[in-house]
Backbone as a printed PyTorch tensor [residue, N CA C, xyz], in Angstrom:
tensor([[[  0.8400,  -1.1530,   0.0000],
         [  0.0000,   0.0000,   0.0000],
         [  0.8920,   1.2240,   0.0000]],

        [[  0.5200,   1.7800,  -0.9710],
         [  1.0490,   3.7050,  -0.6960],
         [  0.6010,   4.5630,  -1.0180]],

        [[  0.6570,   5.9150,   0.2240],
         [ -0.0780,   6.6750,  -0.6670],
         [  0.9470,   8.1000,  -0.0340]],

        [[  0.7370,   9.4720,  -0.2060],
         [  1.1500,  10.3580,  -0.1670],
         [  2.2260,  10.3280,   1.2740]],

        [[  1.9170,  10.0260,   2.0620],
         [  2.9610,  10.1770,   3.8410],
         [  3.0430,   8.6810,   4.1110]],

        [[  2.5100,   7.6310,   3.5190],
         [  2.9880,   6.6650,   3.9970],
         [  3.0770,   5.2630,   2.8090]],

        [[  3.9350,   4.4320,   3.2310],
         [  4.3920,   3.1610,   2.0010],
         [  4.5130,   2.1100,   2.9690]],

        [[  3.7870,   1.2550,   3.0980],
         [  3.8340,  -0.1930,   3.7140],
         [  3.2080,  -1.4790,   2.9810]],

        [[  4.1780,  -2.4250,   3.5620],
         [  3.4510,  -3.3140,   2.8670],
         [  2.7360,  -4.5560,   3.8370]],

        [[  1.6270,  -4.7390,   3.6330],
         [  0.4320,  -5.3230,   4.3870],
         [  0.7180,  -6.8300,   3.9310]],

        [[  0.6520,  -7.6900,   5.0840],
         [  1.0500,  -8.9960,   5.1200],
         [ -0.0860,  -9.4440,   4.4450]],

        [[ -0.0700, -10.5760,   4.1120],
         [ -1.4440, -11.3650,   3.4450],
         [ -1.4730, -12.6460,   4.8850]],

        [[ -2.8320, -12.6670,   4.5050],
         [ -2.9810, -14.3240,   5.6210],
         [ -3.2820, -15.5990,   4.7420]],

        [[ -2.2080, -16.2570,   5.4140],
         [ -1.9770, -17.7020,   5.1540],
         [ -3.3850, -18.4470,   5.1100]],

        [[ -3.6400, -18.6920,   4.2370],
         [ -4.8550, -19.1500,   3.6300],
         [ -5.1570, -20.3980,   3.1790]],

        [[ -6.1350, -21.3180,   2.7770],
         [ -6.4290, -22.7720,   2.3660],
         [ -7.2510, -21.9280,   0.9080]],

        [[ -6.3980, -21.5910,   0.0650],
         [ -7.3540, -20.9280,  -1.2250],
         [ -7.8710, -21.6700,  -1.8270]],

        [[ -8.8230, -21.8090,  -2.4370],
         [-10.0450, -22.5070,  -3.1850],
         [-10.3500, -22.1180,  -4.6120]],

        [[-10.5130, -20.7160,  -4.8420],
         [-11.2890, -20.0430,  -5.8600],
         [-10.6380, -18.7090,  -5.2510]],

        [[-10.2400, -18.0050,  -6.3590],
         [ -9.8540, -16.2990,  -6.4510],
         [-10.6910, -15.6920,  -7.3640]],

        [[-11.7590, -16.0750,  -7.2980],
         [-13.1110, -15.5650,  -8.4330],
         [-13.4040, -14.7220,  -7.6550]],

        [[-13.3910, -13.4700,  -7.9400],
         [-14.1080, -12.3120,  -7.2770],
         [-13.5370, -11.8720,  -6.0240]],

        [[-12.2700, -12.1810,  -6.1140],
         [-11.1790, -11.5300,  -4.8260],
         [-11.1070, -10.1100,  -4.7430]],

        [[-10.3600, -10.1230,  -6.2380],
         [-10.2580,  -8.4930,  -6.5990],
         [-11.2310,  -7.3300,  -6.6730]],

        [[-12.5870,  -7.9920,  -6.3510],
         [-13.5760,  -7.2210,  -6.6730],
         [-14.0580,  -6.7410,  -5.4130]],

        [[-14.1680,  -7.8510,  -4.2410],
         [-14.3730,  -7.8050,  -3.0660],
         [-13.4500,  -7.0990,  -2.2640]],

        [[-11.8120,  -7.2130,  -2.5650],
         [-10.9290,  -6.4200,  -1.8710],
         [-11.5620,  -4.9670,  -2.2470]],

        [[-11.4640,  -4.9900,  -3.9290],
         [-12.4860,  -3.2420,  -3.7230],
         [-12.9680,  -2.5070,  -3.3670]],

        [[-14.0580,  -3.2740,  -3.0430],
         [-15.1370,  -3.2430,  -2.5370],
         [-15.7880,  -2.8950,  -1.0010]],

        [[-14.3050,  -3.8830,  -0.7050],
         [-14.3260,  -4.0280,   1.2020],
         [-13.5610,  -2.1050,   1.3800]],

        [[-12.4510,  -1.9500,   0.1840],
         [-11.5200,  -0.6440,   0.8220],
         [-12.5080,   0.8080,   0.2480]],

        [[-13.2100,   0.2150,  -0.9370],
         [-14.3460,   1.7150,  -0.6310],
         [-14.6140,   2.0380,   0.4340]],

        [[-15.9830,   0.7870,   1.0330],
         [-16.4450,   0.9120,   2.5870],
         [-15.5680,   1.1880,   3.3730]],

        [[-14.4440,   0.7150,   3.7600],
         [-13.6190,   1.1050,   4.5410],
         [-13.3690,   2.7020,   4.7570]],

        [[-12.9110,   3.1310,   3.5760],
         [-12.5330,   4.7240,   3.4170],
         [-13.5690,   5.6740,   3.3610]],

        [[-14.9190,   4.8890,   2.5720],
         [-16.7230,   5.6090,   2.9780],
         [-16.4720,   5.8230,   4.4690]],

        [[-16.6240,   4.9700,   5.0050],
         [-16.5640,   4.9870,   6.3630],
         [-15.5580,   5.8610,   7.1760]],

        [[-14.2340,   6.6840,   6.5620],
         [-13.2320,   7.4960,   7.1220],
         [-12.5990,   6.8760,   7.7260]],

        [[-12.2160,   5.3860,   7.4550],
         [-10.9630,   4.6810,   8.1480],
         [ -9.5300,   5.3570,   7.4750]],

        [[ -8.3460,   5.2450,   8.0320],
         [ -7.1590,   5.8550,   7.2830],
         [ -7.1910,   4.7330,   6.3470]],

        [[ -6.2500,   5.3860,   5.5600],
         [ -5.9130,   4.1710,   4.1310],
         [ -5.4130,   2.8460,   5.0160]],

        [[ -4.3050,   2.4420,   5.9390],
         [ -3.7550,   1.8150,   6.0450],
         [ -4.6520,   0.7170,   6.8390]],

        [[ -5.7770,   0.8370,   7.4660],
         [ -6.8210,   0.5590,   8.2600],
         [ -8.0620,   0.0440,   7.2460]],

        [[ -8.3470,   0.7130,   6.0300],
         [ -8.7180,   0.6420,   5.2380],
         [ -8.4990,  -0.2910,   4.3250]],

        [[ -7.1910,  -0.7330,   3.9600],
         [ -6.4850,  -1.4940,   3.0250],
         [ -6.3780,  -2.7930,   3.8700]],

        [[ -6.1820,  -3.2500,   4.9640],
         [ -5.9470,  -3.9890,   6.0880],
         [ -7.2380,  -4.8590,   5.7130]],

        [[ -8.7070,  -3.8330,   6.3340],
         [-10.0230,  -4.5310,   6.0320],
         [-10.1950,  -5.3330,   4.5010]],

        [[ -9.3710,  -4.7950,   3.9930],
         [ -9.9720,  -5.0170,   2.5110],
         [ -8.9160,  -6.4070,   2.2630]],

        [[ -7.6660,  -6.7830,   2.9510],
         [ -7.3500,  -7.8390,   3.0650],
         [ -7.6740,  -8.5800,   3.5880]],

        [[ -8.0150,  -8.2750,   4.5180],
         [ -9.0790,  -9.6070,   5.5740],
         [-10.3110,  -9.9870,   4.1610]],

        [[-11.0010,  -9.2560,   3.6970],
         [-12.1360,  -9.5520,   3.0330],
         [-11.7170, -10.4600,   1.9670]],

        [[-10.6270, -10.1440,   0.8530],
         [-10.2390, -10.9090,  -0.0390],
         [ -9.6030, -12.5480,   0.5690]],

        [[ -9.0680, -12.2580,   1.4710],
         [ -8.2560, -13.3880,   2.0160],
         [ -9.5240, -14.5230,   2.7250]],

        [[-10.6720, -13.6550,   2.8880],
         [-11.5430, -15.0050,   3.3460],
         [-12.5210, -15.6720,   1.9320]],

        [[-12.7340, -14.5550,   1.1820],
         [-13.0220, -15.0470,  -0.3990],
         [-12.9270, -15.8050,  -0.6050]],

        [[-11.1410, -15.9640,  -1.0500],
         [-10.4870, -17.1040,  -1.4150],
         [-10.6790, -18.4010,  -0.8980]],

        [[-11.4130, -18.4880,   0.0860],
         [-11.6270, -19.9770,   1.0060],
         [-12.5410, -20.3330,   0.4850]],

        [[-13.3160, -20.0320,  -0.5610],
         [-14.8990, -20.2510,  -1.0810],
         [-14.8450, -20.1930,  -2.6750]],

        [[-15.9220, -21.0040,  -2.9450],
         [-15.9010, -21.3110,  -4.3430],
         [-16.7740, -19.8500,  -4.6690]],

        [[-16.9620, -19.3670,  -6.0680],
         [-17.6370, -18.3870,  -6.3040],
         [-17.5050, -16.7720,  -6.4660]],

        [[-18.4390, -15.9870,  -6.9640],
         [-17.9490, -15.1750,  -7.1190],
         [-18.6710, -14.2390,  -5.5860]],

        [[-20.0620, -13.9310,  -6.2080],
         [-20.4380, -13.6730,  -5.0740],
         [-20.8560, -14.2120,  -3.7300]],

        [[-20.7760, -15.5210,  -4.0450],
         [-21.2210, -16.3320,  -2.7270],
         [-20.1730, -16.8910,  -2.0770]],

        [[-18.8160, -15.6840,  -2.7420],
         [-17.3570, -16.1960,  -1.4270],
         [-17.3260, -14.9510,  -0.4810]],

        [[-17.9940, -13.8890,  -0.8720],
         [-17.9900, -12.1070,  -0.6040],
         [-18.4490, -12.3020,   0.9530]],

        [[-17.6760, -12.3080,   2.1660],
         [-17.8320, -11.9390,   3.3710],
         [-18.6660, -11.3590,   4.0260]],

        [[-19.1040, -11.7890,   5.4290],
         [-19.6940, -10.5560,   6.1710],
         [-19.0900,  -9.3760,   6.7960]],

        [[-19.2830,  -8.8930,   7.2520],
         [-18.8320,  -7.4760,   7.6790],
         [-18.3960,  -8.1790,   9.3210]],

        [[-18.9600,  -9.0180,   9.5210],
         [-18.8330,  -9.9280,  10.9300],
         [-17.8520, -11.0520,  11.0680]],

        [[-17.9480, -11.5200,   9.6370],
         [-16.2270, -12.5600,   9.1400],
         [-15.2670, -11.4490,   9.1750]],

        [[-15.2700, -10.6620,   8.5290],
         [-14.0430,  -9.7460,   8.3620],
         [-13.6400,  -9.3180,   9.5800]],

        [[-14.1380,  -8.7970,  10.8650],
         [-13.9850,  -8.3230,  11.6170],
         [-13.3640,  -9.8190,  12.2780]],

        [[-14.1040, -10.4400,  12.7270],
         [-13.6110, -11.4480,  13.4250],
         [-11.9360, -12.1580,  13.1450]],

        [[-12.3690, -12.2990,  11.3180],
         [-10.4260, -12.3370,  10.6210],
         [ -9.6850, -11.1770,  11.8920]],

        [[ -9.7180, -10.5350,  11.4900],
         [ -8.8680,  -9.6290,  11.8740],
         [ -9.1430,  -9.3000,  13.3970]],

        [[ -9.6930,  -9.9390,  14.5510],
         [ -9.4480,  -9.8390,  15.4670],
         [ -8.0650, -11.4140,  16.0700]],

        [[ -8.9120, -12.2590,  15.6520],
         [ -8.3990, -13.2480,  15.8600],
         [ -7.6050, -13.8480,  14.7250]],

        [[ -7.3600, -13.4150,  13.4340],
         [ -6.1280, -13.9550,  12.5970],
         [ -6.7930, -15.4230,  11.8040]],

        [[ -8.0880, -15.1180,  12.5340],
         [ -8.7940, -17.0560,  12.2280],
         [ -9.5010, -16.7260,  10.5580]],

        [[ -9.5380, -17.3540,   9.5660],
         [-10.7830, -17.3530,   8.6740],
         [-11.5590, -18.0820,   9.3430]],

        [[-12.6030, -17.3900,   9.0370],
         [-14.0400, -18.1640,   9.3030],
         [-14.6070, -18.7090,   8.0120]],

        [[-15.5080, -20.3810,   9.1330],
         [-16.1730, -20.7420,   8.0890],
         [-16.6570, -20.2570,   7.0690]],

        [[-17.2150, -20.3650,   5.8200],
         [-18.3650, -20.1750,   5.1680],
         [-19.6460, -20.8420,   5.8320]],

        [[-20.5600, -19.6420,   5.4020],
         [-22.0780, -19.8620,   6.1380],
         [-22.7940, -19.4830,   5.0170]],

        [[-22.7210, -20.9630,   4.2500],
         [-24.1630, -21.2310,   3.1580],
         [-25.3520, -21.7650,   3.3150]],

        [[-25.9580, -20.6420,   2.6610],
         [-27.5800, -21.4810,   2.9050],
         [-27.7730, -23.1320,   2.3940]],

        [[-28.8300, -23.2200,   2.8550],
         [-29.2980, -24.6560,   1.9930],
         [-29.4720, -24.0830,   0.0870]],

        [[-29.8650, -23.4270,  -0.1100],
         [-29.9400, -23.3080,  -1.5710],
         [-28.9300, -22.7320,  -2.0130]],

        [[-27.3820, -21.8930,  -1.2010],
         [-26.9530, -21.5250,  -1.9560],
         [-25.9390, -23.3180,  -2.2190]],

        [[-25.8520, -23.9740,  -1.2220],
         [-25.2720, -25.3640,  -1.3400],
         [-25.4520, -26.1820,  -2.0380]],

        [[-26.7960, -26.2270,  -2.8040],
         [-27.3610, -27.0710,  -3.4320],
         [-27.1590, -26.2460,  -5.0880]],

        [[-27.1180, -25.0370,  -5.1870],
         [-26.9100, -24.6920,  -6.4010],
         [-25.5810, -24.2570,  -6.8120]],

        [[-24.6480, -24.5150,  -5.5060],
         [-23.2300, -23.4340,  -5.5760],
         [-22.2260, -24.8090,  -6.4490]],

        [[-21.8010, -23.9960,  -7.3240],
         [-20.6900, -25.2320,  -8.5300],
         [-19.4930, -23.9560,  -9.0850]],

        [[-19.2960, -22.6310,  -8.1250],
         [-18.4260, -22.0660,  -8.6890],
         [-17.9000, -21.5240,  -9.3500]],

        [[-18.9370, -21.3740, -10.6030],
         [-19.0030, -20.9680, -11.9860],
         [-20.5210, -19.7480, -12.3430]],

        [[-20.7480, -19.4690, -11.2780],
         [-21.7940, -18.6110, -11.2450],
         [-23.6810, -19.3640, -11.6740]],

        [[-23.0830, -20.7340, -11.3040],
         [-24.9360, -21.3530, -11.4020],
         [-24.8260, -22.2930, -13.0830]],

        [[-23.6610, -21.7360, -13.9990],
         [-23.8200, -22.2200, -15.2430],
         [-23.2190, -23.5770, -15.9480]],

        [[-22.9290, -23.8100, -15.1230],
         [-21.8040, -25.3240, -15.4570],
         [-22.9840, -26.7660, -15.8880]],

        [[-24.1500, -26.7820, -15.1380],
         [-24.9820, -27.6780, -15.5290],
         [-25.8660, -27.2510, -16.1100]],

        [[-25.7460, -26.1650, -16.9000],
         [-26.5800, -25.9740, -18.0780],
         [-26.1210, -26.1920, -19.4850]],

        [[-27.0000, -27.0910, -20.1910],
         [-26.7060, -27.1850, -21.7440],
         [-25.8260, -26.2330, -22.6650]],

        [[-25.3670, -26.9200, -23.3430],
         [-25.0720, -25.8230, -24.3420],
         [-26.0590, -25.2370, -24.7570]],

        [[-26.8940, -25.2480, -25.2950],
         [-27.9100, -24.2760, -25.9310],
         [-28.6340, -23.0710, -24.9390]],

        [[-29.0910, -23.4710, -23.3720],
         [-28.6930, -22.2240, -22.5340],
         [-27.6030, -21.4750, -22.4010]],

        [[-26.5620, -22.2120, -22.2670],
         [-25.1550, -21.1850, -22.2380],
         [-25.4730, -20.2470, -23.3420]],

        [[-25.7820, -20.5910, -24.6950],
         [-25.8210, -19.5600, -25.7400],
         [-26.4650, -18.5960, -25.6370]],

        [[-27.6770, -19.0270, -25.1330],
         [-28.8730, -18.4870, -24.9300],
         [-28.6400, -17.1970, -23.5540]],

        [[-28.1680, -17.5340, -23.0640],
         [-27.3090, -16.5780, -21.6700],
         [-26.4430, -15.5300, -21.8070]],

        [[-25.6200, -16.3050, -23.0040],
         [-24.4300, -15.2790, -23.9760],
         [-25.1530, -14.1070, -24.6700]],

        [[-26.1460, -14.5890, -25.2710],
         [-26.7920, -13.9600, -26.2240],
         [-27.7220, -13.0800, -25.4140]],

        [[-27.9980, -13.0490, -24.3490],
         [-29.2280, -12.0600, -23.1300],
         [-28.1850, -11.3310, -22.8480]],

        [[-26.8320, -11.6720, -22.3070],
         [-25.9910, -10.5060, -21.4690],
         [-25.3010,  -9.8380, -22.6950]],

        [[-25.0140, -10.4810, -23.6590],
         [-24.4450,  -9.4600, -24.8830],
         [-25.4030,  -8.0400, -25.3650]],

        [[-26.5710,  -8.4680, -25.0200],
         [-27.7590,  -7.7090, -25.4060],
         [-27.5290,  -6.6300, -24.4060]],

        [[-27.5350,  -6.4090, -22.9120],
         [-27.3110,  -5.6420, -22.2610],
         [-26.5710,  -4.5400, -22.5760]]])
């Protein structure tokens, strides 16, 4: 991390990684809120490692994205926490955003709806 008065570099936590689908998005994500919130950068950037670093323990993109209550807890105690999936997100979660057991001709059909967007 650096920014104008200060340059450090923020340890990562030793992790059991799974999936980095949507790490980068979530670290984002976590250091907006962080800095929305008027944390300093370095406090800020910290949260936003805890958030990516518990991601990674989970298949998915959005259904690896933390609570605000995992993150905190990471970073009190150094622990990742479980994942806490529903029954349906368990039964439909394959990692790939829901699409892996769909036909080819949905996949196209999916391609062809979000291209439209």
């Amino acid at each position: 991390m650096a920014g104008k008065d200060i340059r450090r570099l923020i340890p990562g936590y030793k992790v059991n990684a799974v999936d980095a689908t949507g790490a980068g998005d979530i670290f984002n994500g976590a250091l907006a809120v962080a800095i929305a919130e008027g944390k300093p950068l370095l406090e800020a950037a910290t949260f936003a490692n805890a958030a990516a670093a518990i991601s990674v323990t989970r298949l998915g993109a959005q259904s690896s994205a933390p609570t605000r209550e995992e993150i905190e807890q990471l970073l009190v105690s150094g622990r990742v926490p479980r994942a806490a999936f529903t029954s349906a997100t368990r039964q439909n979660h394959n990692g790939s955003n829901g699409w892996a057991r769909l036909g080819v001709r949905s996949l196209k059909k999916k391609a062809k709806i979000l291209a439209e967007l």
